[in-house]
C-alpha positions as CSV (number, residue, x, y, z in Angstrom):
1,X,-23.3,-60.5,-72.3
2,X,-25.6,-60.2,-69.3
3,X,-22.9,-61.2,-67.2
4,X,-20.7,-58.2,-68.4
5,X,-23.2,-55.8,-67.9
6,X,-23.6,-57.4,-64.3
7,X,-19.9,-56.9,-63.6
8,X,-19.5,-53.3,-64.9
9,X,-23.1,-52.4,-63.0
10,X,-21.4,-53.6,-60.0
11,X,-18.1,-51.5,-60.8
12,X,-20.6,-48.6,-60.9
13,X,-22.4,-49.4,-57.7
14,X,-19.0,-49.6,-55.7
15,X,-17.1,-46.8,-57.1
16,X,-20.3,-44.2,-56.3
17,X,-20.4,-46.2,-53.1
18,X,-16.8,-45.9,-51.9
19,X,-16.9,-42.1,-53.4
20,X,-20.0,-41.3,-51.2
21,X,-19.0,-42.6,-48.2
22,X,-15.7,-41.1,-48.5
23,X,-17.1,-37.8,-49.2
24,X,-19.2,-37.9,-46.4
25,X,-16.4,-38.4,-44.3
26,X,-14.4,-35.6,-45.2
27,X,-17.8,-33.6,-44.4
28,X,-18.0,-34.8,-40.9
29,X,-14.1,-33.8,-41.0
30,X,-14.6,-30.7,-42.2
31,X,-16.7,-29.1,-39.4
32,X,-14.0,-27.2,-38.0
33,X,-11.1,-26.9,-40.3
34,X,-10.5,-24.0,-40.1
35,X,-7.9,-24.2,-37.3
36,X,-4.1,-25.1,-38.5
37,X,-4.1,-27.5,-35.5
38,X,-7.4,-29.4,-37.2
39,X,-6.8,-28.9,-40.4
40,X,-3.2,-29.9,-40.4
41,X,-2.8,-32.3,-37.2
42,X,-6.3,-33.4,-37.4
43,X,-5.0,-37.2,-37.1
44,X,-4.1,-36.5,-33.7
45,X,-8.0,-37.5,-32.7
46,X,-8.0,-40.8,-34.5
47,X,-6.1,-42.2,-31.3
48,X,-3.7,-45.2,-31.8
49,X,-5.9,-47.5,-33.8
50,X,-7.0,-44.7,-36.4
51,X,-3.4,-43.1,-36.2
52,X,-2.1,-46.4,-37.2
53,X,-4.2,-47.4,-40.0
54,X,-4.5,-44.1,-41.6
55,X,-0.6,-44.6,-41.8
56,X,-0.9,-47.8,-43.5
57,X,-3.4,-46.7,-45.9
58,X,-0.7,-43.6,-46.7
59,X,1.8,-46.0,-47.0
60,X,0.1,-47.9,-49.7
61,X,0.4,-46.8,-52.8
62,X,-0.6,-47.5,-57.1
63,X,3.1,-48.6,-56.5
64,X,3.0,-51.2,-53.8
65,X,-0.4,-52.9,-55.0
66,X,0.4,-53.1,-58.8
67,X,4.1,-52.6,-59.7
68,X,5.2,-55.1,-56.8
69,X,2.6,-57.6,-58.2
70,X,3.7,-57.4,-61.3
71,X,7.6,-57.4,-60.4
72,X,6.5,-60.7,-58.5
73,X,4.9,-62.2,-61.5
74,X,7.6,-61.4,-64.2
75,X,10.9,-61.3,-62.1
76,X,9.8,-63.9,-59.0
77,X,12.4,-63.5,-56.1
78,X,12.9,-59.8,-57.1
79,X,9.0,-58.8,-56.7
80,X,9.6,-60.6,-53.1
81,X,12.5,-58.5,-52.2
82,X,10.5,-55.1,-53.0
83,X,7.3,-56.7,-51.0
84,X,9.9,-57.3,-48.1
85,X,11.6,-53.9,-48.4
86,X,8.1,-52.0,-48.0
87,X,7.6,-53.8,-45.1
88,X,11.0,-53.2,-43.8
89,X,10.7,-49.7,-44.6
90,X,7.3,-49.2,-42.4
91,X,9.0,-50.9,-39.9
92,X,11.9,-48.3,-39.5
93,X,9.4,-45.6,-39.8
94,X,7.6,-46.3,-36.8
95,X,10.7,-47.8,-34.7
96,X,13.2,-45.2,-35.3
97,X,11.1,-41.6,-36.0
98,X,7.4,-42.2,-35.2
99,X,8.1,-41.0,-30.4
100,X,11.1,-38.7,-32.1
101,X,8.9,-36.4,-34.3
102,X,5.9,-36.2,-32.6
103,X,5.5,-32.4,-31.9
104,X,2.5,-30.0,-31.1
105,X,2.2,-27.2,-33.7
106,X,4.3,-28.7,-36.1
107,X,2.5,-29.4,-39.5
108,X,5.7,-30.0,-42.2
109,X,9.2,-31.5,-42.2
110,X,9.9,-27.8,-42.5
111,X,8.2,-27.2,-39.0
112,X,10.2,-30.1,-37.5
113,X,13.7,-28.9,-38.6
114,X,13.2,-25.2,-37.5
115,X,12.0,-26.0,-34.2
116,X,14.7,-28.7,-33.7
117,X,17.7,-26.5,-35.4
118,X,15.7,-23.4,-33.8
119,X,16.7,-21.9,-37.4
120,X,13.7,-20.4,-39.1
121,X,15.7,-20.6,-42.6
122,X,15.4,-24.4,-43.4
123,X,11.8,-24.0,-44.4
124,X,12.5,-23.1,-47.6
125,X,15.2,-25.8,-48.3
126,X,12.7,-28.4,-46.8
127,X,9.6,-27.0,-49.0
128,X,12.3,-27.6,-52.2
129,X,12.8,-30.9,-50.9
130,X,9.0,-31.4,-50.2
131,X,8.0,-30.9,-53.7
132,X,10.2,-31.9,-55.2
133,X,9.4,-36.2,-54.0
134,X,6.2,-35.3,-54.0
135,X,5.3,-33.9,-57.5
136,X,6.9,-37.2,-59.8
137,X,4.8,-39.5,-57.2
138,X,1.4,-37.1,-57.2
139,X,1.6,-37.5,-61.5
140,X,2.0,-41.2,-61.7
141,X,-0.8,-42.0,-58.7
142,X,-2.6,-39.8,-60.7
143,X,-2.6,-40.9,-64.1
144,X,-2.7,-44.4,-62.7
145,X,-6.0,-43.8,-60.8
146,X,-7.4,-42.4,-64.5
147,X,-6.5,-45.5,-66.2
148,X,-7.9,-47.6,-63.8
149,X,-11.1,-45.5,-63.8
150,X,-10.9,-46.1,-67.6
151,X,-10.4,-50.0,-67.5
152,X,-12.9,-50.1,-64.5
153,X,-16.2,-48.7,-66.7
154,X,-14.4,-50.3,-69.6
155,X,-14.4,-46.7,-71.3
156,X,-12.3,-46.4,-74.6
157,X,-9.0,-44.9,-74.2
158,X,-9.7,-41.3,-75.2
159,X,-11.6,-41.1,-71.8
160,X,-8.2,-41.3,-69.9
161,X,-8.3,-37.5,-69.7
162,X,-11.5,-37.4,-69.2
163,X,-11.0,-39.6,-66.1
164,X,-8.1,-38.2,-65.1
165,X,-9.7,-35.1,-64.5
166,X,-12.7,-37.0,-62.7
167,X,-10.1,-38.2,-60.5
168,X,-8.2,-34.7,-59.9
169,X,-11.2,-32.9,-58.4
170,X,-12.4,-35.8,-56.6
171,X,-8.6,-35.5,-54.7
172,X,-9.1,-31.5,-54.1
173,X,-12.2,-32.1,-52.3
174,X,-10.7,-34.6,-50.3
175,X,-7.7,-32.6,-49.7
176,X,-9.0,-29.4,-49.1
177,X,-12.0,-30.0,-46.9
178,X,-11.5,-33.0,-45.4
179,X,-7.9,-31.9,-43.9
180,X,-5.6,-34.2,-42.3
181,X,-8.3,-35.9,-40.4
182,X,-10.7,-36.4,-43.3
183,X,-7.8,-37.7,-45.4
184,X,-7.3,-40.1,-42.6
185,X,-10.6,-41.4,-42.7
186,X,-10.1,-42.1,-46.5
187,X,-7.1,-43.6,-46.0
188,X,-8.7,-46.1,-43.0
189,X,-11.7,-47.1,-45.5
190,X,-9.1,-47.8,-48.0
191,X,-7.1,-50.1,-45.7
192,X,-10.2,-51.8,-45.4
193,X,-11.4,-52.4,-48.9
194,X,-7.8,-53.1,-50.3
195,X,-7.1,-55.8,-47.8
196,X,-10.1,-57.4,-48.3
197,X,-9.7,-57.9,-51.8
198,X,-6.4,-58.7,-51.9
199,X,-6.9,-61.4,-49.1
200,X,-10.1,-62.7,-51.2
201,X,-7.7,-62.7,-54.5
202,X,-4.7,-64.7,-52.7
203,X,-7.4,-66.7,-51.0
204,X,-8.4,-68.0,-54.4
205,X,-5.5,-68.4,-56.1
206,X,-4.1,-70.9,-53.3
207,X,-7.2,-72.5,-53.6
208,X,-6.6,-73.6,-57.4
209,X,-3.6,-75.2,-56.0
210,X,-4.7,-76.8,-53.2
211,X,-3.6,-74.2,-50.7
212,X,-0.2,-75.5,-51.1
213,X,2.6,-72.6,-51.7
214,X,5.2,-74.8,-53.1
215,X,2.6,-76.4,-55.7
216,X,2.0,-72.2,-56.8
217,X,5.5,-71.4,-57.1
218,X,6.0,-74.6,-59.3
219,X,3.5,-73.5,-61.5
220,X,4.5,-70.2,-60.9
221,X,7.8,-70.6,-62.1
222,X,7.0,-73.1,-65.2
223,X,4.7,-69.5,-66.4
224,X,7.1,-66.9,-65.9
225,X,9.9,-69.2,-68.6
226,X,12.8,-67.8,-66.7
227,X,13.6,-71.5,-65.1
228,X,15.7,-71.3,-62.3
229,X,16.2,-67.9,-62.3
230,X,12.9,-67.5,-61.1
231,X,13.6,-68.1,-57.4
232,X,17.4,-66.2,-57.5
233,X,17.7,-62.1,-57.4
234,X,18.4,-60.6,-60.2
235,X,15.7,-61.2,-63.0
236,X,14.7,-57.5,-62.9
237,X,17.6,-55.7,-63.8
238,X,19.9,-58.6,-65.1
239,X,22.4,-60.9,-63.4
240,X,25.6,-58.9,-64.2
241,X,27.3,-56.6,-61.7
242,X,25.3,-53.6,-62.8
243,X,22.2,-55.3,-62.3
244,X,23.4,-56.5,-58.8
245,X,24.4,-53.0,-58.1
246,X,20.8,-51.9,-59.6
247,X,19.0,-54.0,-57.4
248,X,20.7,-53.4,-54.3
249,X,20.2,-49.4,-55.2
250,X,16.7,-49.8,-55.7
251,X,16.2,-52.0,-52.3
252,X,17.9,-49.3,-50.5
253,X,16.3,-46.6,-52.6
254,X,12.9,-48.0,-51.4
255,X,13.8,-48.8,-47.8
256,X,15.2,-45.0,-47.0
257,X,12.9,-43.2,-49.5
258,X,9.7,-44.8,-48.6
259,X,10.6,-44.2,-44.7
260,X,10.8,-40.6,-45.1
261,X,8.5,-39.8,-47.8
262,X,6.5,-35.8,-46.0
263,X,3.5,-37.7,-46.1
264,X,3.9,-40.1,-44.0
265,X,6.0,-38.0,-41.8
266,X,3.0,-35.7,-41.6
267,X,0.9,-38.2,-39.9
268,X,3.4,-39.1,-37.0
269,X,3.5,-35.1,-35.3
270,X,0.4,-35.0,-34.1
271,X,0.8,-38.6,-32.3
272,X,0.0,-37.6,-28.4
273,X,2.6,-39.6,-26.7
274,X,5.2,-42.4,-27.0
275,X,2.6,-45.1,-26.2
276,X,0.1,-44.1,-28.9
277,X,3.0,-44.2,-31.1
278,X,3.8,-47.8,-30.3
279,X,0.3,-49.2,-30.8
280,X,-0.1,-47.1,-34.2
281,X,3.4,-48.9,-35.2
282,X,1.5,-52.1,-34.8
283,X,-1.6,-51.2,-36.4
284,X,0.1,-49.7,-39.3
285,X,3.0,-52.7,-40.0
286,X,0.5,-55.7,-38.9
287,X,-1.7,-54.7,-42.0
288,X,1.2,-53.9,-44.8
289,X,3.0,-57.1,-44.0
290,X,-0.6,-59.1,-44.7
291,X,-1.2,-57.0,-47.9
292,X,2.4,-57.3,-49.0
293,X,2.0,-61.4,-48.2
294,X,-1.6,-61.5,-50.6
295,X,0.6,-59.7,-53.1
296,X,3.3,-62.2,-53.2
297,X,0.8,-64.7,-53.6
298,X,-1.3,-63.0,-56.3
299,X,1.5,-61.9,-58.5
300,X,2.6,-65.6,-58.6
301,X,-1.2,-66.6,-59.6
302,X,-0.9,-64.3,-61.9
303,X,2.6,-65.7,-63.4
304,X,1.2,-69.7,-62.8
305,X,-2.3,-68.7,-64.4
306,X,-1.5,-65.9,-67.4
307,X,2.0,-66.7,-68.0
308,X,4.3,-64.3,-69.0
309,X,4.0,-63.7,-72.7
310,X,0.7,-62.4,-72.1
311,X,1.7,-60.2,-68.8
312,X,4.5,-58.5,-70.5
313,X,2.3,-57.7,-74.0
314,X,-0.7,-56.2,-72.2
315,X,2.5,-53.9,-69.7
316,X,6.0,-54.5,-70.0
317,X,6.7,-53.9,-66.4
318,X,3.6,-55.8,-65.5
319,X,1.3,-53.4,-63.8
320,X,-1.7,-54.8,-65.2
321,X,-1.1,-58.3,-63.0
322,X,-3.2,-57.5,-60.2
323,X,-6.3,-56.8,-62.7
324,X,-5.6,-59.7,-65.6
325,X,-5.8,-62.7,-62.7
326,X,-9.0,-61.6,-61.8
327,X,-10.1,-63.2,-65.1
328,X,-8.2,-66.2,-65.0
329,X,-9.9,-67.0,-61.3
330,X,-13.3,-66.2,-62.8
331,X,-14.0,-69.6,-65.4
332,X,-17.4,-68.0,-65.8
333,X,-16.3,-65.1,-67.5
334,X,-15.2,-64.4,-71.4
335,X,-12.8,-61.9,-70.1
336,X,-11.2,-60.0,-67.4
337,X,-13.3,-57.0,-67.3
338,X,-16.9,-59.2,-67.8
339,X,-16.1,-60.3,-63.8
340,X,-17.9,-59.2,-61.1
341,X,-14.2,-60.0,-59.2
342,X,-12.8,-57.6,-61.9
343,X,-14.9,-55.4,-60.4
344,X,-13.8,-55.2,-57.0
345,X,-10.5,-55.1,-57.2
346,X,-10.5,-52.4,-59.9
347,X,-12.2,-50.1,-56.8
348,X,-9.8,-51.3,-54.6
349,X,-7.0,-49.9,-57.0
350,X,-8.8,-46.8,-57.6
351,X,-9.9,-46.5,-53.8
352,X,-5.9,-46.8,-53.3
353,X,-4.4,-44.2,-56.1
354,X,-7.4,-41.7,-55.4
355,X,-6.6,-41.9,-51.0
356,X,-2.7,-41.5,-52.1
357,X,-3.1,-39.0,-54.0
358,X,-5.3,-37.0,-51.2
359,X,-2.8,-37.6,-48.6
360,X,-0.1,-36.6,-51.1
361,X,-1.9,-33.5,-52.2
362,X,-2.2,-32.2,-49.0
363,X,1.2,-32.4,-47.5
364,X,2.6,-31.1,-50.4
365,X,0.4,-28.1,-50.0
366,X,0.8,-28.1,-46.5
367,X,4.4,-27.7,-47.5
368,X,3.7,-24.5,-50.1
369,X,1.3,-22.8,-47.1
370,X,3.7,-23.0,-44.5
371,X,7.2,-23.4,-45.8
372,X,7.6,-20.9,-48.3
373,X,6.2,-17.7,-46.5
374,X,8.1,-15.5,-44.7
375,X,5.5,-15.6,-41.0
376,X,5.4,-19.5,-41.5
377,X,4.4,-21.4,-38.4
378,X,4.1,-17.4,-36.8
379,X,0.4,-17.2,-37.7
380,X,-1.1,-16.8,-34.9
381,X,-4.9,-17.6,-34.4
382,X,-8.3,-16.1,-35.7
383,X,-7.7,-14.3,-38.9
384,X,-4.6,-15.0,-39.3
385,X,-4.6,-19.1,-39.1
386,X,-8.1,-18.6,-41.4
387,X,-5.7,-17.3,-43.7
388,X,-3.7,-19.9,-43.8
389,X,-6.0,-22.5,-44.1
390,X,-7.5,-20.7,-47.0
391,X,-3.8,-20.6,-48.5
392,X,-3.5,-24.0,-47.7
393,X,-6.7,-24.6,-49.7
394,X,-6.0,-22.8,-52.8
395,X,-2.4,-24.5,-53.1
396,X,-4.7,-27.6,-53.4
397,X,-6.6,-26.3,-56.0
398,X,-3.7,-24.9,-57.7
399,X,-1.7,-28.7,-57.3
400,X,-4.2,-30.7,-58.1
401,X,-4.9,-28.5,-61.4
402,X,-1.2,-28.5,-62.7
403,X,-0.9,-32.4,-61.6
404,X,-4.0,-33.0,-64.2
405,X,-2.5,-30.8,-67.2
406,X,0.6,-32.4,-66.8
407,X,-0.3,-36.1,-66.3
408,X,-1.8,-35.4,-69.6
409,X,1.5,-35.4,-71.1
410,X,3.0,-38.2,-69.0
411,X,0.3,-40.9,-69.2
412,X,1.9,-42.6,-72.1
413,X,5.4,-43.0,-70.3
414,X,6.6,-45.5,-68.1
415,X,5.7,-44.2,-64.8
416,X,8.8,-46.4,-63.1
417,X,11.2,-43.3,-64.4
418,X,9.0,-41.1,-62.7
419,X,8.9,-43.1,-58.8
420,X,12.4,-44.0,-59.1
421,X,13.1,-39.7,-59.0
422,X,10.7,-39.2,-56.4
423,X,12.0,-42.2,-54.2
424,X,15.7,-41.4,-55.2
425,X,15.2,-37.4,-53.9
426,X,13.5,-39.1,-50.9
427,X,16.2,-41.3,-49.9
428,X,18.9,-39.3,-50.8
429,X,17.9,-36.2,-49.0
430,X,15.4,-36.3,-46.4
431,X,17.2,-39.5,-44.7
432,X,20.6,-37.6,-43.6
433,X,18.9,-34.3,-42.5
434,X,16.4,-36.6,-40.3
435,X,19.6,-38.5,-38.6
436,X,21.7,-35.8,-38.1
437,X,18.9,-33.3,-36.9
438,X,18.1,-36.3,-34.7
439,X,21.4,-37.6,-33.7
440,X,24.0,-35.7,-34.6
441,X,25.2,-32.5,-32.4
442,X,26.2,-29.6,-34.4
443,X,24.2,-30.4,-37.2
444,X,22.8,-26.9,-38.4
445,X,20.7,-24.9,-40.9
446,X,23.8,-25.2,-43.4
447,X,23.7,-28.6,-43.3
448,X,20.3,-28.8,-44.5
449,X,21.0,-26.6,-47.4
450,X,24.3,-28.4,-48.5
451,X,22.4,-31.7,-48.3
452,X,19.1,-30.3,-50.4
453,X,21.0,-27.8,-53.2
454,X,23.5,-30.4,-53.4
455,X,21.6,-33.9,-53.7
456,X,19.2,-32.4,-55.9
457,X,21.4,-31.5,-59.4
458,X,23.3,-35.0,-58.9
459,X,19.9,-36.5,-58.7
460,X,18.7,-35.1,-61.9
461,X,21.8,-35.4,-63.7
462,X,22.4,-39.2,-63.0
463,X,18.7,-39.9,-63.7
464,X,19.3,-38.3,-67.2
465,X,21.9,-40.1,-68.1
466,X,20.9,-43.6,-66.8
467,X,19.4,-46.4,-68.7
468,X,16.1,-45.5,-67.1
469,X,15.9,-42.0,-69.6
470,X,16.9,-43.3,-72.7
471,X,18.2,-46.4,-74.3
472,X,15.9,-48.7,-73.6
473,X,12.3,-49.8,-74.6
474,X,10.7,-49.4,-71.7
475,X,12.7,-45.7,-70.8
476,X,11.4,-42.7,-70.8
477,X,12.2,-41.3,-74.0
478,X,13.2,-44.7,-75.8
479,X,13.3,-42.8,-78.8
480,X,16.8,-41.6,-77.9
481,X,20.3,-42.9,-76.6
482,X,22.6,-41.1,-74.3
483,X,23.0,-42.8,-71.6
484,X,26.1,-43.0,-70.0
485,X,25.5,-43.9,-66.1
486,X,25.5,-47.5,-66.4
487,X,22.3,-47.8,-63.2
488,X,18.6,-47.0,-63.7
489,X,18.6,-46.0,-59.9
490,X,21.0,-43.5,-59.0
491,X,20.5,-43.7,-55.3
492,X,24.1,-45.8,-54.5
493,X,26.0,-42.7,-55.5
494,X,23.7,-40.3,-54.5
495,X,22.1,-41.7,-51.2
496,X,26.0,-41.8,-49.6
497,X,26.4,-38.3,-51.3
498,X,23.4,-36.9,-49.5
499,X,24.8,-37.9,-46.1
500,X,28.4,-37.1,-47.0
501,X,27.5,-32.8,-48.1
502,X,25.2,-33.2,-45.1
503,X,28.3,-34.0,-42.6
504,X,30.2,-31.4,-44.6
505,X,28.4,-28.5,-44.8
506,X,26.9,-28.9,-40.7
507,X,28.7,-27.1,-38.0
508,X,32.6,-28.1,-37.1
509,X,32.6,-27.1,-33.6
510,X,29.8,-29.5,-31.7
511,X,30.5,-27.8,-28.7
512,X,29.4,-24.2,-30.1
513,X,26.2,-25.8,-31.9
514,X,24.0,-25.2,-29.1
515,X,24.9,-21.8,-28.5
516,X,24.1,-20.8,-31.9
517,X,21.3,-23.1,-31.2
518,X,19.5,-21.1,-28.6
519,X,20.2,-17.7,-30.5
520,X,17.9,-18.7,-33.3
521,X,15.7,-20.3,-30.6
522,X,15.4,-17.0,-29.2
523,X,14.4,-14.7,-32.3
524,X,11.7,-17.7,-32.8
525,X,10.3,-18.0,-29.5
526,X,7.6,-15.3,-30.2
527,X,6.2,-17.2,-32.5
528,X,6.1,-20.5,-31.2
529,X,4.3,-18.8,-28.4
530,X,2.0,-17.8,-30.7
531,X,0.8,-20.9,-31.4
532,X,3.6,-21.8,-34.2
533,X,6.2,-24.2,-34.1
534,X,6.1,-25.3,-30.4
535,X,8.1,-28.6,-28.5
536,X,5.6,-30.9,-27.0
537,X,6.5,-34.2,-25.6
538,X,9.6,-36.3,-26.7
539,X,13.2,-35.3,-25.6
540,X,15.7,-33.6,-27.9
C-alpha cells in the first residue's frame, strides 16, 4: 500500500512541478504581449534551436504518443506505418513550406494567402478552414488530457469533468498570456519530458529481452494472436480491398493533414531566414523520429508483455498501451497505477495533451481575431493592435469554454471519428490551396473558396456515412446502422477532390493572374504598411 501512495505522491509532485514551471514561463513570456508581432510571432526569438523544438513539441500530440502505441501493439506493421508517416509528414513540413512561408506580419494561414494572392477576401474562407481542423482535434486533446489527469491521481470516473475543466483553464492561461512565445516554451519543456520517458520506457522494455529487437517482435507477435499477420499491413482495417484502400487513405490522410495542420504553420512565419529554417528542420525531425522509434518499441512491449486480450478490454483501439506497460515493467508493483514509472509517464501524457492543446487554442483564436474581421491584419499599432490582442484573448476564453462544455458530451466516444474529420479537412483542404498559392500561377481568391465551400460538405457527408459513424462497435454512434461509404477515412475521394475544385475554380488565364494580382495588392498596401500583412524575406 505504501508503495501506492509513493507512486501517486510522486504523480502529485511532478504534475504541480511541470504546471509551475510552465506557468512561469508563460509569465516571463508575457511581459510584453501586447504587440501582435509578440504575441502572435513571438517564436521568432527562440532562434533555430527553440524554433525547432517548439515545432516538435506542436507536432506531438495525445494522437502520436498513445493511439500510434496502441495501433503498434494491436495491429503490429500498421502502428509502424503511422509512426513512419508522422515522421514523413514533419519531414515535408520543413523541406517543402518551412523558407516558403516565413513572412513578417503574418500571424494566420489567412495572413499568408492574402498577402500572397494580394486578395484580402480569403481570410474568411481560411478562418472556416481553420476552425474547422482545429475544433474535432482541440475536443479529443482535451478530453484526453482529463482522463489522463483522472487515471494519473487515480480519481474515480465522475472526476473526468472535474478534470477536464482543471485542464481547460490551465490551457487559457497558457494560451492567452503566454502568446506564441510562452506556448513555445511549453512546448520545448514538453519535448523534453516526453522524450525522456519514452526513451527510459523503450530502454526497458529492450532490456527484458536482452536488447535484442528480433527477440521483442517474437514475443511481440506470439501476444498480439494475429500470427503472421502481425508483421504484414493490413491488421487495422482488414486485409480486403477496402481495408487496403482504408489504409492507404489514412497514410496519406496523415502525411498531408498533419503537414498543414494552422498550428504548425503558425510557428514557421516568424522563422528569420532560410538558414534558421534549415537548422529548426533538424531540430524539429531529429527528435520526432527518436520518439516515434521509443514508440515502436514500447507498443510492441506492451503487445509481448500484456497481450492483447487484455489491451483491447481495458480500449478497443488501444490507447491505454503506453500507460498499462508501465506496470508490467514495474515487478514491484500490484498494479499499473501503484508505479512510481506509472507516474511519469502519465505527466508526460498530460504534459503532451495539455502543450497541444495550448498551441491549438491559440492559433485557432489567432484565426477568429484576425481572419474574421473586416480591418484584419490593417490594425495598426498602439490602441488598435492592444485591441487585438485583447480580442485575441477573449476568443481564448471563449474557445477554451465551449471546448470544455462540449468534450463533456464527447468523452464517452471514440475520439478516432473525431481526428480522422480534423485530419481529413486538413488534408483535403489546406494541402491544394498551399501548392497552388505556392506553385501554381493564376491560382486566385476563387480558388480558395471553391477548394474550402466545396471540400467541406463532401467531407461531412462521407464521414457520415462511413463505417467510422455508425455500424460498428467502436463508431461513433454504434447504436445505429447507415453506413453506406464502404471507408472509415474519406480522404482518397476527398483529398483528390480538394485539389481538383481548387484547379477548377482558380483563374484560366495565367497570364492575366498577376495583373489582377497587383490590383488587390494595391487596395492592400495601406495596410500592410501599417504594420499588417507585410513580404519579408523568401521569393514569391
Amino acid at each position: 500500500m505504501s508503495g501506492a501512495v509513493d507512486a501517486r505522491s510522486l504523480a502529485v509532485v511532478i504534475f504541480l512541478a511541470f504546471v509551475a514551471v510552465s506557468l512561469l514561463l508563460c509569465g516571463l513570456a508575457a511581459a510584453d504581449q501586447d504587440d501582435p508581432e509578440h504575441f502572435y510571432a513571438g517564436g521568432a526569438t527562440l532562434g533555430p534551436v527553440g524554433a525547432g523544438l517548439a515545432i516538435a513539441g506542436d507536432y506531438v500530440s495525445a494522437a502520436t504518443l498513445l493511439s500510434t502505441t496502441g495501433s503498434v501493439a494491436l495491429a503490429g506493421f500498421d502502428g509502424l506505418l503511422f509512426a513512419l508517416a508522422t515522421v514523413a509528414s514533419l519531414v515535408l513540413v520543413m523541406r517543402l513550406f518551412a523558407e516558403r512561408l516565413r513572412r513578417q506580419g503574418v500571424f494566420t494561414m489567412g495572413d499568408f494567402l492574402a498577402d500572397r494572392l494580394g486578395d484580402g477576401s480569403v481570410r474568411r474562407a481560411l478562418g472556416v478552414a481553420t476552425l474547422v481542423v482545429l475544433a474535432p482535434l482541440l475536443l479529443v486533446q482535451l478530453t484526453t488530457a482529463g482522463r489522463v489527469m483522472t487515471a494519473m491521481f487515480g480519481l474515480p470516473d465522475g472526476a473526468l469533468t472535474g478534470c477536464t475543466v482543471a485542464s481547460g483553464a490551465l490551457m487559457v492561461c497558457y494560451s492567452a498570456f503566454g502568446g506564441m512565445r510562452g506556448t513555445g516554451y511549453i512546448q520545448i519543456l514538453k519535448v523534453a519530458v516526453v522524450l525522456g520517458a519514452v526513451t527510459l520506457l523503450a530502454g526497458l522494455v529492450l532490456a527484458r529481452f536482452d536488447w535484442s529487437p528480433f527477440a521483442l517482435f517474437d514475443a511481440a507477435q506470439a501476444g498480439s494472436k494475429a500470427g503472421a499477420d502481425y508483421a504484414l499491413p493490413g491488421l487495422q482495417f482488414g486485409h480486403g480491398l477496402a481495408g487496403g484502400l482504408d489504409l492507404i487513405g489514412f497514410q496519406l490522410t496523415l502525411v498531408l493533414g498533419a503537414a498543414c495542420m494552422p498550428h504548425i504553420m503558425m510557428r514557421l512565419h516568424p522563422i528569420r531566414d532560410a538558414w534558421t529554417a534549415r537548422r529548426a528542420g533538424v531540430w524539429a525531425t531529429v527528435p520526432v523520429a527518436v520518439l516515434c522509434a521509443g514508440i515502436v518499441v514500447v507498443g510492441l512491449g506492451a503487445s509481448a508483455l500484456i497481450g492483447r486480450d487484455l489491451l483491447h478490454a481495458a480500449d478497443p483501439a488501444g490507447g491505454t498501451a503506453l500507460l498499462m506497460v508501465t506496470g508490467a515493467l514495474d515487478p514491484g508493483a500490484s498494479g499499473p497505477r501503484d508505479s512510481p514509472l506509472f507516474a511519469l509517464v502519465a505527466c508526460a501524457a498530460f504534459a503532451t495533451t495539455l502543450a497541444a492543446v495550448a498551441g491549438i487554442t491559440l492559433a485557432a483564436a489567432s484565426s477568429v481575431a484576425r481572419d474574421f474581421t473586416l480591418k484584419s491584419g490593417a490594425q495598426g499599432e498602439g490602441k488598435a493592435s492592444a485591441r487585438e490582442i485583447r480580442h485575441a484573448r477573449w476568443a481564448v476564453a471563449g474557445i477554451g469554454a465551449f471546448a470544455v462544455f462540449l468534450s463533456a458530451y464527447t468523452h464517452d466516444r471514440n475520439p478516432q471519428v473525431l481526428l480522422s474529420l480534423s485530419f481529413a479537412a486538413a488534408a483535403s483542404i489546406l494541402p491544394p490551396v498551399l501548392l497552388y498559392a505556392l506553385f501554381r500561377p493564376g491560382f486566385d481568391a476563387r480558388g480558395v473558396r471553391w477548394t474550402v465551400y466545396g471540400t467541406l460538405p463532401l467531407i461531412c457527408v462521407l464521414m457520415v456515412m462511413s463505417p467510422a459513424f455508425s455500424g460498428t462497435p467502436v463508431a461513433l454512434f454504434p447504436e445505429w446502422d447507415f453506413a453506406v461509404f464502404p471507408l472509415q477515412t474519406p480522404g482518397l475521394v476527398t483529398i483528390p477532390a480538394g485539389f481538383l475544385l481548387g484547379l477548377l475554380g482558380s483563374g484560366r488565364d495565367p497570364d492575366a493572374a498577376p495583373d489582377t494580382r497587383n490590383r488587390h495588392r494595391a487596395r492592400w498596401a495601406p495596410a500592410r504598411a501599417r504594420g499588417g500583412v507585410r513580404a519579408a524575406g523568401g521569393g514569391r
